[in-house]
N, C-alpha and C positions, 0 to 999 in steps of 0.2 A: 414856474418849475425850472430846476437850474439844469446846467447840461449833465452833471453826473447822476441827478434822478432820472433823466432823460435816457441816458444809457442804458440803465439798471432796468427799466419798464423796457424794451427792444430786447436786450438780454434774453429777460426770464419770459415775451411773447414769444421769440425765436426758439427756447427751449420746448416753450408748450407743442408749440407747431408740430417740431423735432419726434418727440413725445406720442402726438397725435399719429404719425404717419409711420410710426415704428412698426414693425409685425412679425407676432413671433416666428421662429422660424421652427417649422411643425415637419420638415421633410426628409430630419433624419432621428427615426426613433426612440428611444431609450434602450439603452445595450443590456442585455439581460448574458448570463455566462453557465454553459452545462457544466456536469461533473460528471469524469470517469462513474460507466454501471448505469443505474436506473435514476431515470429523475422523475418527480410528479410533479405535475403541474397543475393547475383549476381552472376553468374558463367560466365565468359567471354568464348565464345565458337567459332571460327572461320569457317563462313558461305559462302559460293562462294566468298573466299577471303578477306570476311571481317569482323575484330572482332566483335560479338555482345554480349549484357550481356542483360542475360537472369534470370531472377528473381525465386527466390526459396524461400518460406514460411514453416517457422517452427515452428510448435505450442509445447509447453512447459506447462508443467503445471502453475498455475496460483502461487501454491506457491512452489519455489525450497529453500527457505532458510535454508539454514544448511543440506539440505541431502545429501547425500552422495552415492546414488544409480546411476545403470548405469540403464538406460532406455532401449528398445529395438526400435528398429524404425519402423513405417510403412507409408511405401509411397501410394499417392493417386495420380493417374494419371485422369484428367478430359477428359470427352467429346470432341468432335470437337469444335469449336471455344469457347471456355470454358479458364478456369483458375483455376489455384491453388487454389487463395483467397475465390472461392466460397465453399470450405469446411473446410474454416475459421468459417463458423458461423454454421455447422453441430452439432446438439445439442447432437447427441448419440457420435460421437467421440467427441466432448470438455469432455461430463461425465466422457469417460475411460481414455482420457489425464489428468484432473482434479484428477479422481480417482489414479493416478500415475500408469497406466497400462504400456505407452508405448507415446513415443512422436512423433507426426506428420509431414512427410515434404511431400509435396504439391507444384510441381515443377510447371512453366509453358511450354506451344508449345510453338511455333515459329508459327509464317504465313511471310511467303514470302513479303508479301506485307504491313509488319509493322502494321498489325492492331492490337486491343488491344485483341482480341481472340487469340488464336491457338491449333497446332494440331500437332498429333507423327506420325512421316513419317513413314508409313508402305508402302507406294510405289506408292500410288493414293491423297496426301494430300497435302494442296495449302502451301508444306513445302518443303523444299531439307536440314534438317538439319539433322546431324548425332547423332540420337537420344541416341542410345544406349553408343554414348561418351559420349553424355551432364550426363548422368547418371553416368555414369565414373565421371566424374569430380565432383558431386556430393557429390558420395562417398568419394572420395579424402577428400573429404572438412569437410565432418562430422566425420571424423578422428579426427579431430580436437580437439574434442568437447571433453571432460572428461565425458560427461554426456549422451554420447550415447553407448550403446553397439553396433558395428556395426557387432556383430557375430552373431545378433540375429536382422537379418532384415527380413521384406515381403510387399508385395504390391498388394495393388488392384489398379483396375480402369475399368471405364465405356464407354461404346463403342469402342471409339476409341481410351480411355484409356486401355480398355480393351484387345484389340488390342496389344497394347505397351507393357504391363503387360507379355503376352504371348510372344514376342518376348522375352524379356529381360528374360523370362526364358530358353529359348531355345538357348541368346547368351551371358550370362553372368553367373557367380557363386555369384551374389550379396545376392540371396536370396536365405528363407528356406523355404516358403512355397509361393503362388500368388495367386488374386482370381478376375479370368476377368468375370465382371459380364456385362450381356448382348452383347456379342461377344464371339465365337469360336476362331479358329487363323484360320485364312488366310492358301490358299494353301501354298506360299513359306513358312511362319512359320513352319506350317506341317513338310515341308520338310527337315528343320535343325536338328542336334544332338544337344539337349541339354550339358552345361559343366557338368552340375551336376545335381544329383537326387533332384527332389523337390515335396513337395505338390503341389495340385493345387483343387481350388473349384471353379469349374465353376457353373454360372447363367445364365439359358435363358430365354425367352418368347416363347410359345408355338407356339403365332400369330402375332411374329414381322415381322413386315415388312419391315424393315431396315436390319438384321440381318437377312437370314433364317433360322430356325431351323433344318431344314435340307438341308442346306448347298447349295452350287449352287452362280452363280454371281448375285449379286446386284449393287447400282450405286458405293456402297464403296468399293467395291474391292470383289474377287472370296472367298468364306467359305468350308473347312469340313462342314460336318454336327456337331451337337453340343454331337452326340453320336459319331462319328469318330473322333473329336478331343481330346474327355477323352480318349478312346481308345490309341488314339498315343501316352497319354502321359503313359496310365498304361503300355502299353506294352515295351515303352522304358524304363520303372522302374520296367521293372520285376514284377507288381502288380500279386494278385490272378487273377484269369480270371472268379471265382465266381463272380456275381455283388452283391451285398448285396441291396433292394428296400426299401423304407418307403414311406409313404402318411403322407404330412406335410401339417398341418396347419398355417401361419403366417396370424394371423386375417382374415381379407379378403379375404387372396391370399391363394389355392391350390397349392402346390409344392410337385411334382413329385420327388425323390432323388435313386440316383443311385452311388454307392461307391465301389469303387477298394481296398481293404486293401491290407497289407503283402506285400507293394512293397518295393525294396533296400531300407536299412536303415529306415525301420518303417515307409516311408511315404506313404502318401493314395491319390487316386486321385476321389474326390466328383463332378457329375456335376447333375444338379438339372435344370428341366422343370417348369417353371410357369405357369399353365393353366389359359386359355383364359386373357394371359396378353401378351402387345406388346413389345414396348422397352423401359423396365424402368417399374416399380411400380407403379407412381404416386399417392405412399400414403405413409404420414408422418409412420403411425403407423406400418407400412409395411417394411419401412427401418430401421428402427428402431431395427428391430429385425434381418434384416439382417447382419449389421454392428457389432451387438454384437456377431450375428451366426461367423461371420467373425474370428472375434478377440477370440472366444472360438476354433476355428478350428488351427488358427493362434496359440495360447498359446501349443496346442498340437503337436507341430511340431518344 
């Protein structure tokens, strides 16, 4: 063999070697880019064996041209057989999305039975999907985005979003603060360790009848009381064990308020009684004020 075959075999081992020990580099994701207004998106999520894609709404401000800010996110989890799209046309969050506060995603259930409602399996719901993945996957996905900060997330939702909201803080480190309004968590939730310390502003009705406010089985599943469930969470955050009270006004509505300060890491845990109100407000002017409550409790955390 002469010396320049000789070469040529060293070469192209050297290359293979090269070759062999290369690795792709998987640690900065594929850039995905919103558009001014509503976007939708699909999350493919595999349900008793079978893929299903499941739609996610992400409101953006109306104008992003040329900015160059990272937004923070907040998720909204809807009612029982409900949807995302229905807080598409929510006039107090479009203001503060508008106002460039923070940008909206607004997922949807599942129903088992393909209809165009759905619902967050907490363990009695016409669902068997793994909710707290599909959120997973979510996230994943909003990684994506240049224009969301994903360090700076939280989430509400109502009833049985509410529900879901509570879960996910007890089985994930997604979020920095949540605000399940009109539901407690559920005994099993109760029962979990949260990953991480978080806010939380709970909402009740004094005389809901869906929800008890003092906790007990209903047809949705078994409740804490909506004082025992602040409780679990100040106490697994280390909060004061002063409660701090105030007598609120939001127009119409009397709200009772009770707040846990000085828990780990400066978070606070708020839950708030609506007198002689059932499940839900049923007044524009009422949520309105809630939602901003939200998002001012929310910026603080």
């Amino acid at each position: 063999m002469n010396t320049l075959t000789q070469t040529a075999i060293i070469l192209l081992f050297a290359s293979f070697i090269i070759s062999c020990n290369k690795k792709e580099d998987t640690t900065s994701p594929a850039t995905a880019q919103l558009v001014a207004g509503v976007n939708e998106i699909s999350i493919d999520q595999t349900i008793e064996g079978k893929t299903v894609s499941r739609k996610v709404y992400i409101k953006a401000p109306t104008d992003l041209s040329g900015s160059t800010q990272s937004y923070p996110v907040v998720f909204a989890f809807h009612g029982s057989g409900g949807s995302g799209m229905q807080y598409l046309s929510n006039t107090t969050l479009n203001q503060l999305i508008d106002g460039k506060e923070f940008i909206g995603v607004y997922p949807n259930g599942h129903a088992n039975d393909g209809s165009s409602g759905g619902y967050w399996n907490l363990g009695t719901e016409a669902t068997t999907a793994d909710d707290v993945e599909f959120v997973k996957l979510i996230v994943q996905q909003l990684a994506k985005y240049p224009e969301l900060d994903t360090s700076k997330m939280y989430a509400f939702g109502f009833s049985n979003g509410a529900g879901m909201v509570n879960l996910l803080g007890k089985s994930s480190d997604h979020f920095r603060a949540i605000a399940p309004l009109f539901s407690q968590q559920i005994i099993s939730t109760g029962n979990l360790t949260p990953a991480k310390t978080l806010s939380v502003f709970q909402v009740n009705g004094a005389v809901d009848n869906l929800v008890p406010v003092n906790g007990g089985t209903s047809k949705v599943g078994e409740f804490l009381s909506a004082e025992n469930s602040a409780l679990n969470w100040a106490k697994t955050f280390n909060c004061s064990t002063t409660v701090v009270q105030q007598d609120l006004v939001w127009k119409t509505a009397q709200v009772k308020s009770y707040s846990y300060a000085n828990c780990d890491s400066s978070h606070e845990v708020r839950y708030m009684v609506a007198l002689a109100t059932g499940h839900g407000f049923g007044n524009q002017e009422v949520d309105n004020i809630l939602f901003t409550e939200i998002w001012k409790f929310f910026q603080q955390h």
